[in-house]
N, C-alpha and C positions, 0 to 999 in steps of 0.2 A: 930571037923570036919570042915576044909576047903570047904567054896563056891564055886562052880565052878567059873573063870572069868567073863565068859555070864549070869551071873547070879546076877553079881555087881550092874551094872547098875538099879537094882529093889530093891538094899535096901539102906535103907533112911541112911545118917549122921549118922554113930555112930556103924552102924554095928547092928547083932545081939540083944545087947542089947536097943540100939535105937531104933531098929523097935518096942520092946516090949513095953516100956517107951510109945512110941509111942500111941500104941494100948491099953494101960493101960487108957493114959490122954483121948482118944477117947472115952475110956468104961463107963469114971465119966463122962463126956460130955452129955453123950445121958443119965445117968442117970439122971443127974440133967433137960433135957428137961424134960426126962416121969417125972419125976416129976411136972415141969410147967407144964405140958399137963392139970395137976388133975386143975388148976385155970381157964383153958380155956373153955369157952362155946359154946357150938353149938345150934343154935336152930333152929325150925323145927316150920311151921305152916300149917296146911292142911285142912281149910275150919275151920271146928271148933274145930281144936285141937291143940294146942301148945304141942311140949317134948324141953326139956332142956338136954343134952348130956353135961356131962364134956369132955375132949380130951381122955381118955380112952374106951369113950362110956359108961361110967356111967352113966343110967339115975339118972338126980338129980330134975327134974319137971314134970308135967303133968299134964296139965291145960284144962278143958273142956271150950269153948271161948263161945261156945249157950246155954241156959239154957232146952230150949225145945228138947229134943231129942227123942221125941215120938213119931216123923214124922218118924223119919229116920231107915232104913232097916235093919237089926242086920249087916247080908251079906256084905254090904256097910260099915257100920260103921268099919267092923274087917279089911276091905279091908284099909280104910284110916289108922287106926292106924298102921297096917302093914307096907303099906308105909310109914308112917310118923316116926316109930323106922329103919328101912332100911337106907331112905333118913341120918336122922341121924347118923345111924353108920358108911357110906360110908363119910362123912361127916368129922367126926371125923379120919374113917383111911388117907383121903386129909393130915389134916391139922398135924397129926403125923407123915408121909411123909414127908413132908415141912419143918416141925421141924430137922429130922434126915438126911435131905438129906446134905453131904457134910460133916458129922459129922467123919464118919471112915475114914483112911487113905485110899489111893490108895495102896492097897498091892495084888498084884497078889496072887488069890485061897482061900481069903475072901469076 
């Protein structure tokens, strides 16, 4: 099947099979980041509580930083860790973003 003309100008060197080549070398690309990603850490501190987020959002820590926590309000407490796994996961999708941005080719309809 012949490309239309107008249609040239959007694929890369090499034709059909170039584009593919193309999108092939792009797809080890971003594997081989999410893979880095698993080395990378995020962390999170929220009064008294540290998490450890790998770049997946894997928790991989969760540190209680006050010993005493018999002050403190059940309520409040689920409210912090709540946010403190949240903050991290948004966290983690930033820094996978950043990782993959620029990685696929510029191909019209992907």
């Amino acid at each position: 099947m012949k490309m239309p003309k107008h249609l040239n100008k959007f694929m890369p060197q090499g034709g059909m099979p170039g584009m593919m080549q193309q999108l092939e070398q792009s797809m080890q690309k971003m594997q081989e980041e999410e893979n880095k990603l698993l080395d990378e850490r995020v962390v999170i501190e929220k009064q008294f509580l540290k998490i450890t987020l790998d770049g997946q959002s894997n928790v991989k820590e969760v540190k209680i930083l006050e010993e005493d926590l018999a002050n403190i309000d059940v309520e409040i407490l689920e409210d912090i860790i709540k946010s403190a796994f949240q903050n991290g996961i948004e966290k983690t999708k930033e820094l996978k973003e950043s990782k993959m941005k620029g990685i696929m080719p510029n191909v019209p309809g992907l």
